[in-house]
C-alpha positions in Angstrom: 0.0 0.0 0.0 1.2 3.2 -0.8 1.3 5.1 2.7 3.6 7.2 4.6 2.0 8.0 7.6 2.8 10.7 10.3 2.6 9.0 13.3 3.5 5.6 14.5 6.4 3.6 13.3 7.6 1.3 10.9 6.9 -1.7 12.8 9.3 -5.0 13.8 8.8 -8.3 11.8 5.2 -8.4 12.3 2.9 -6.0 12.9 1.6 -4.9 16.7 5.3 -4.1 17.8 6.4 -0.5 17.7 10.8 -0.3 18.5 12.4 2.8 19.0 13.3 4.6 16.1 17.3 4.2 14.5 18.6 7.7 14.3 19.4 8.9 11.0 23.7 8.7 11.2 23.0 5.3 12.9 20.7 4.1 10.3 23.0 5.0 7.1 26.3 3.4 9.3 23.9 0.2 9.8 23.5 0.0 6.2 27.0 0.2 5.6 27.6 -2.5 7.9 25.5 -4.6 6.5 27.0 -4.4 2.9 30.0 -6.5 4.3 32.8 -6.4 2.0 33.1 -5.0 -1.4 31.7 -7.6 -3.5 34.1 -9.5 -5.9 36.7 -8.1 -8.4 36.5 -8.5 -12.1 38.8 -7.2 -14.9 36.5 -4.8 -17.7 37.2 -3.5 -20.2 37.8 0.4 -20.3 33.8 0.4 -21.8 32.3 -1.7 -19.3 33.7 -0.2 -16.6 32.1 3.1 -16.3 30.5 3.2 -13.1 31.9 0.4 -11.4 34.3 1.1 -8.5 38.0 0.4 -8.8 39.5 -2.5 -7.0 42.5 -1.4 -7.1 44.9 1.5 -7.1 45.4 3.3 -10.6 49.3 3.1 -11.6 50.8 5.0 -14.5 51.7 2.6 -17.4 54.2 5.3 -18.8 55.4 8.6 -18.8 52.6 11.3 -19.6 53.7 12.8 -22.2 55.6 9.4 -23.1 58.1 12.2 -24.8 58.5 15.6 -25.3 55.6 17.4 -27.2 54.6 20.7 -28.2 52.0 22.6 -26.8 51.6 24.9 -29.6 51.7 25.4 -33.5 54.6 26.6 -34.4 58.5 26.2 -34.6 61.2 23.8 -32.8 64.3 26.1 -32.6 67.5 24.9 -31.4 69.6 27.4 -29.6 68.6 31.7 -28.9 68.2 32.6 -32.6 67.3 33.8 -35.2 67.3 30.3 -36.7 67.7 28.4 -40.3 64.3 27.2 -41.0 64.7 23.6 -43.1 62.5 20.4 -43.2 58.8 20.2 -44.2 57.6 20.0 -40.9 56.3 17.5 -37.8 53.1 16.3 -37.1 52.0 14.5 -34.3 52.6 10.3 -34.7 55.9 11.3 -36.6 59.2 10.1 -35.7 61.1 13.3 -36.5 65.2 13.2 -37.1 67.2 15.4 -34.7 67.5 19.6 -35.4 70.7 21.5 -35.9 72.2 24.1 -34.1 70.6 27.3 -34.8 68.2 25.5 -37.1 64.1 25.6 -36.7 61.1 23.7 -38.6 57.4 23.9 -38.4 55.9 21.9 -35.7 52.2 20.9 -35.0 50.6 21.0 -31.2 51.0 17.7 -30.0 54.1 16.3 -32.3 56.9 15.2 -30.3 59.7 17.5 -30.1 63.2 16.7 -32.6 65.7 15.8 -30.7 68.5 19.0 -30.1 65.8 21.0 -30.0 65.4 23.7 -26.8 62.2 25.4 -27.4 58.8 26.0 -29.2 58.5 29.7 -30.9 55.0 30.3 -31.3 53.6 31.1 -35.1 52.5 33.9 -34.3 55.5 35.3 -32.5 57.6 34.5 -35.3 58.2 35.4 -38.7 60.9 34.3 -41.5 62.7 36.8 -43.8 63.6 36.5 -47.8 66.7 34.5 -47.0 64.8 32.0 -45.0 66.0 32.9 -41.6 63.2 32.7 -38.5 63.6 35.8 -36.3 61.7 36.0 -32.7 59.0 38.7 -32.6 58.0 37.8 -29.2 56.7 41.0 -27.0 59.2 42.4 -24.6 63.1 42.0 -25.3 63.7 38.6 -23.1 65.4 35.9 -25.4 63.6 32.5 -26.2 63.9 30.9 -22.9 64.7 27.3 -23.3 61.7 24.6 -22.8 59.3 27.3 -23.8 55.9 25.9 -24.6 57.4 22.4 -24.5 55.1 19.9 -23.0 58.6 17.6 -21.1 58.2 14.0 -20.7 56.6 12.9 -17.5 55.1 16.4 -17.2 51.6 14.7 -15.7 53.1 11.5 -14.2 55.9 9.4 -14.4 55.8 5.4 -15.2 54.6 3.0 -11.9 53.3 6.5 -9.9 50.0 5.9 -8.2 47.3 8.1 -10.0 43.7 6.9 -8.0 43.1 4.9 -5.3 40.9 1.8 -5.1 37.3 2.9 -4.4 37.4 5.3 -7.0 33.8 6.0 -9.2 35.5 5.0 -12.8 33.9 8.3 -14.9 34.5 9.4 -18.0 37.3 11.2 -17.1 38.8 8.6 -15.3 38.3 6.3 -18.5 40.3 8.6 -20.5 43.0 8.2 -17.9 43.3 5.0 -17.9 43.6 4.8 -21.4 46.1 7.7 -21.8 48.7 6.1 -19.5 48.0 2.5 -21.7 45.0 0.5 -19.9 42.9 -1.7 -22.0 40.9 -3.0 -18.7 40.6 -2.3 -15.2 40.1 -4.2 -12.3 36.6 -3.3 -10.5 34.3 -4.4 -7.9 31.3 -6.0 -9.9 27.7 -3.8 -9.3 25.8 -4.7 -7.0 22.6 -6.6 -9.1 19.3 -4.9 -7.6 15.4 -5.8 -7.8 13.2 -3.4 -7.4 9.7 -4.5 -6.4 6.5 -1.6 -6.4 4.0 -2.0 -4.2 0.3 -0.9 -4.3 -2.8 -1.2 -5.7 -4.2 2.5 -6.1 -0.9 2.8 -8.7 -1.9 3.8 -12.4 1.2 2.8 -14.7 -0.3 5.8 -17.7 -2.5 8.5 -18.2 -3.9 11.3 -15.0 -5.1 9.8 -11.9 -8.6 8.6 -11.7 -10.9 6.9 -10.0 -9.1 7.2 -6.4 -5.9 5.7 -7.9 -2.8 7.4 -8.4 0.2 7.7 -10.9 3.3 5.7 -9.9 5.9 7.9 -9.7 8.7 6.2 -8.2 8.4 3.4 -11.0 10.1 6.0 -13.4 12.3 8.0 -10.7 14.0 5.0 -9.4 15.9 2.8 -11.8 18.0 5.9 -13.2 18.9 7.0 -10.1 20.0 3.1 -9.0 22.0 2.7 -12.3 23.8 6.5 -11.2 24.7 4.5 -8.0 26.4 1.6 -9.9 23.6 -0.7 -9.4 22.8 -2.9 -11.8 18.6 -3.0 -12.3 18.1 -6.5 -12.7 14.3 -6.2 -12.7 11.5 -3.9 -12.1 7.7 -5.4 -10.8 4.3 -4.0 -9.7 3.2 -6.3 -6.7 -0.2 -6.5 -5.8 -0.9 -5.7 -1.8 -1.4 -9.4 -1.1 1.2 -11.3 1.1 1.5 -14.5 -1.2 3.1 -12.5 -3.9 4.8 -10.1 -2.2 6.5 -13.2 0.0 7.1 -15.5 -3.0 8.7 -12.2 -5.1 11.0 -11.4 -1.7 11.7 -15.2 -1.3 12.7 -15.6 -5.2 14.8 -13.3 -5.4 18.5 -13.6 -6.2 19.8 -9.9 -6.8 22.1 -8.4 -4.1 19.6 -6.5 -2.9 15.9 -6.1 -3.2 14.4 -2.9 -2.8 10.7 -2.3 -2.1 8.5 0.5 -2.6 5.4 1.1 -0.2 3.8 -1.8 3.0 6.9 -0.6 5.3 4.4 0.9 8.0 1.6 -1.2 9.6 -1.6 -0.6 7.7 -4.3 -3.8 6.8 -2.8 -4.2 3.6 1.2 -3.5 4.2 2.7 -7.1 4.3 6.4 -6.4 4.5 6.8 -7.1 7.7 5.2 -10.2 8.0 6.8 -11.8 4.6 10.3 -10.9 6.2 9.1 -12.4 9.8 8.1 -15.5 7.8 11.4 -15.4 5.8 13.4 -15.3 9.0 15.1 -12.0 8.0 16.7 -9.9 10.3 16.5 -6.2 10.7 18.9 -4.2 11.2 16.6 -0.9 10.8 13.2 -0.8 11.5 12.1 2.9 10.9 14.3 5.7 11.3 14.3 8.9 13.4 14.0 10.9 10.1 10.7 13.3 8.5 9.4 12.7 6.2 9.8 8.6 5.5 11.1 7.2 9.1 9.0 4.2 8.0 11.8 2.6 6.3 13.6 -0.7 6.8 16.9 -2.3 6.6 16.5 -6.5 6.1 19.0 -9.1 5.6 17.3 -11.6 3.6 18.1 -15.7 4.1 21.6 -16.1 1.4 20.7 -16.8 -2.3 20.7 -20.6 -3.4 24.4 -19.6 -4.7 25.0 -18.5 -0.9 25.4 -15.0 -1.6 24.0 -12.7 0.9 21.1 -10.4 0.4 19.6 -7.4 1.6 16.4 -5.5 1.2 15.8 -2.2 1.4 12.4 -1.0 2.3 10.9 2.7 1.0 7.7 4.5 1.8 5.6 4.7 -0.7 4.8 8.4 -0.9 7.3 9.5 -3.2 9.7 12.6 -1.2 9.8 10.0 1.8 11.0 6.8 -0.6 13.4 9.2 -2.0 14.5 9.8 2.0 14.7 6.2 2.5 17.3 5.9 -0.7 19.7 8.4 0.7 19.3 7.1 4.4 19.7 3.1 3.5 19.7 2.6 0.3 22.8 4.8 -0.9 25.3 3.7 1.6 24.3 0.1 1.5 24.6 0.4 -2.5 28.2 2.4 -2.7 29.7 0.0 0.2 28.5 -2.9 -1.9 30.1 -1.6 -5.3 33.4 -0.9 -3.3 32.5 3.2 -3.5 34.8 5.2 -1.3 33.0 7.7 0.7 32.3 11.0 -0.3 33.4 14.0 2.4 30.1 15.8 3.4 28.6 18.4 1.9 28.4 21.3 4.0 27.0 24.8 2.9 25.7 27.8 4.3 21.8 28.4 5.1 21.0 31.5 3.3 17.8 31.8 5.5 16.6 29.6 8.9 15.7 26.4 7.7 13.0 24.9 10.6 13.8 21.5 11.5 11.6 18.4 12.9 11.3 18.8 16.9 12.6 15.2 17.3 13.9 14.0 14.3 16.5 14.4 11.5 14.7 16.6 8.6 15.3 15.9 5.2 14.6 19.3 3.4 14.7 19.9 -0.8 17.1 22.9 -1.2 18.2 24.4 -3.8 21.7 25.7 -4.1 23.9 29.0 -5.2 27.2 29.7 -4.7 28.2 28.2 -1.3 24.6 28.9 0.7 21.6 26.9 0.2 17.9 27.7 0.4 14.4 26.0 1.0 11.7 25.1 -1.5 8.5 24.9 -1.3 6.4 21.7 -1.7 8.4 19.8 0.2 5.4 17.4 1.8 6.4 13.3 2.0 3.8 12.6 -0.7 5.3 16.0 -3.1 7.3 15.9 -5.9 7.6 19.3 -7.0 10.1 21.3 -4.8 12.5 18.3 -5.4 12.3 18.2 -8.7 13.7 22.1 -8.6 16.5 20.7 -5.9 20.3 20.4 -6.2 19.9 18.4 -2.7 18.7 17.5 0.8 19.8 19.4 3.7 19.9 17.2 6.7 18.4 19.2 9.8 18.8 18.2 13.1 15.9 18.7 15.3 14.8 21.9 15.7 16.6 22.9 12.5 19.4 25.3 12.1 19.8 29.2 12.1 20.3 31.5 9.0 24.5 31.4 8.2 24.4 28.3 10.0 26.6 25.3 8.4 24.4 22.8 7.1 25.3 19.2 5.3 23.6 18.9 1.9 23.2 15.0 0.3 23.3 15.8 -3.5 20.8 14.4 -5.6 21.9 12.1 -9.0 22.0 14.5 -11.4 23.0 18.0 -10.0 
C-alpha cells in the first residue's frame, strides 16, 4: 500500500510491535555495515567499466607525455636565434630526425619535439625573412627561454606513480585516464545486481489519476537514479498488496539487494513485515528517526541458493519519503556494496533559517547558489515538486538550524 504516515512507526517483523526509532547517522552506518565487503573483483574492459568502482589503485603505465611534445603550433628552434628554418615539418605520430644548431622547422601541437631542440616559438611570435632565416618577434626583449611551450616528458606522471586509489567512481574522465597512461581493462568491484519491487494497488502505470488511484511515480524516478549509483537493475515489478506474492517475489529473489516501494508501515494491507518475519530476516533498521519517510527498513534476507548474501531495502511509498529512504539506506548500502569510497560531506551555508523536525532528523529539498543553500517549497512526503527544482537534501537536526548556519547537503543524481 502506498502510505507514509505521520505518526506511528515502521513496525518489527510483524505488525503490533512498535521499536524505537534508529537515528538517521545510525541508520546509514547500519546500512553500511551490512554491505559486508566489497563484493568480488573483475577485470572490464575500459567500456564496461564506467561506473563500477576500482578495485585497485590506478598506476601510471608510462610517462605522460611518453616524450617531449609541443603545446603549440609553431616552430622547434635549437639554440637563442634567429634560426635556419629547413625540413617540411612535424606532425603529431611522426618520428622526427634530430634539429641542428641554430636551425628551426614547423611543428604541430602535439608532435613530439626533434631531438636537439630547446624550445617551441610560437607562429604567431615568429616570422621568417627572404633568406629563409626565423627571427623571434615575441613581446618584450627577453630571449627564447629554453623549454618554452614544450610539453617535457613525464610532465603529468611518471611510469609505476599511483594516479587513483581503489574505491574510486570509474567516470568518463577517469576512463580517459586509464587509457592515456595504456590500460585496455581495469580491475573493478562488480555492481551490486538490484530488484526493485513496487508495491500498491491504487498505482496507475499511464494517463492522469482517476478513480481514487494514483500515478506511480517512483516506478520512473528510481531505476536511473539506481543505475547512477552503480547498481545494476536486474528487474522492475508492480506487486499487488497481497502477502502470497509479495512473499514468493522477496523469497525468489537472487539480486544483491531487493528494494521495495510502499507496505513498510503497519496498515491492513502493508505485508512487508510479516513476509520478512516469515522469511526469517533480520532487521537491522526498523524505521528511522528521520521526516518525512522514518517508515523505512533495513532486512537481511536468508543467502541466495548460490550462498550469496542479500539485503532488502524498504521505501515509503509516498514518493519525497522513498526518496528519503534511498539516501538514508539505500545509498550507503549500494556504494559500500560496489566498493564506492565515501564522499566527504557536503556542507554549505543556510541562506535563511531552515525549521527542523522537533525530534527528528529533517530531510529538506534545497536548492543551491554559490556556497549557501535555500528552502523550497512543496516539500510534503507525498510531493514531488520542490525536489524536482533541488540540487539536494539538507539534513536538519531537530529543531533545525539558524540563518548562516553550516548545514550538510546529500546531492541528488544528477545535479
Amino acid at each position: 500500500m502506498n502510505t507514509d504516515p505521520t505518526n506511528g512507526t515502521g513496525g518489527a517483523a510483524g505488525h503490533g510491535t512498535h521499536p524505537a526509532h534508529t537515528g538517521w547517522e545510525q541508520a546509514r552506518s547500519a546500512a553500511r555495515a551490512a554491505a559486508g565487503q566489497p563484493l568480488h573483483a573483475v577485470p572490464r574492459t575500459l567500456a564496461d567499466s564506467l561506473g563500477h568502482a576500482l578495485a585497485e589503485p590506478l598506476t601510471a603505465l608510462t610517462d605522460l607525455p611518453s616524450f617531449a611534445t609541443s603545446a603549440m603550433d609553431g616552430w622547434a628552434v635549437s639554440g637563442p636565434g634567429p634560426w635556419r628554418l629547413g625540413g617540411a615539418g612535424i606532425l603529431a605520430g611522426a618520428s622526427p630526425e634530430p634539429l641542428g644548431p641554430d636551425t628551426a622547422i614547423p611543428i604541430a601541437t602535439g608532435a613530439p619535439l626533434p631531438p636537439g631542440a630547446t624550445a617551441v616559438l610560437r607562429r604567431e611570435h615568429g616570422e621568417a625573412d627572404g633568406q629563409g632565416v626565423l627571427h623571434d618577434r615575441s613581446p618584450g626583449p627577453e630571449p627564447l627561454a629554453g623549454g618554452r611551450d614544450v610539453r617535457p616528458r613525464g610532465q603529468e606522471c611518471r611510469s609505476g606513480e599511483p594516479l587513483l586509489p581503489a574505491g574510486t567512481t570509474v567516470t568518463p574522465a577517469v576512463l580517459g585516464l586509464a587509457a592515456a597512461t595504456g590500460y585496455d581493462r581495469l580491475l573493478v568491484h562488480r555492481r551490486p545486481s538490484v530488484e526493485l519491487f513496487v508495491l500498491g494497488d491504487e498505482l496507475l502505470h499511464s494517463g492522469v489519476p482517476r478513480g481514487g488511484r494514483v500515478r506511480d511515480a517512483l516506478g520512473p524516478l528510481l531505476p536511473p537514479w539506481l543505475e547512477s549509483l552503480g547498481a545494476e537493475l536486474t528487474g522492475r515489478h508492480r506487486i499487488a498488496d497481497e502477502l502470497g506474492p509479495l512473499h514468493e517475489a522477496v523469497r525468489d529473489s537472487t539480486a544483491d539487494v531487493v528494494i521495495t516501494t510502499g507496505s513498510t508501515a503497519a496498515g491492513p494491507v502493508d505485508f512487508l513485515h510479516d513476509t520478512l518475519s516469515a522469511l526469517g530476516a533480520r532487521l537491522p533498521v526498523d524505521s528511522v528517526a528521520v521526516r518525512p519517510g522514518h517508515p523505512m527498513l533495513l532486512a537481511e534476507l536468508p543467502p541466495a541458493p548460490d550462498g550469496r548474501a542479500r539485503r532488502l531495502v524498504g521505501l515509503p511509498g509516498n514518493p519525497l519519503a522513498a526518496v528519503a529512504g534511498m539516501v538514508t539506506l539505500a545509498v550507503p548500502l549500494l556504494r559500500s556494496l560496489g566498493g564506492h569510497a565515501d564522499t566527504e560531506p557536503c556542507l554549505l551555508s543556510a541562506a535563511e533559517a531552515l525549521p527542523g523536525h522537533p525530534r527528528d532528523t529533517k530531510l529538506l529539498p534545497v536548492r543551491a547558489t554559490g556556497s549557501t543553500v535555500a528552502p523550497l517549497p512543496y516539500s510534503g512526503p507525498a510531493m514531488l515538486r520542490g525536489l524536482a527544482f533541488a540540487d539536494g537534501l539538507a539534513v536538519l537536526p531537530p529543531g533545525g538550524v539558524a540563518a548562516g548556519a553550516a548545514v550538510e547537503v546529500v546531492r541528488l543524481p544528477g545535479r
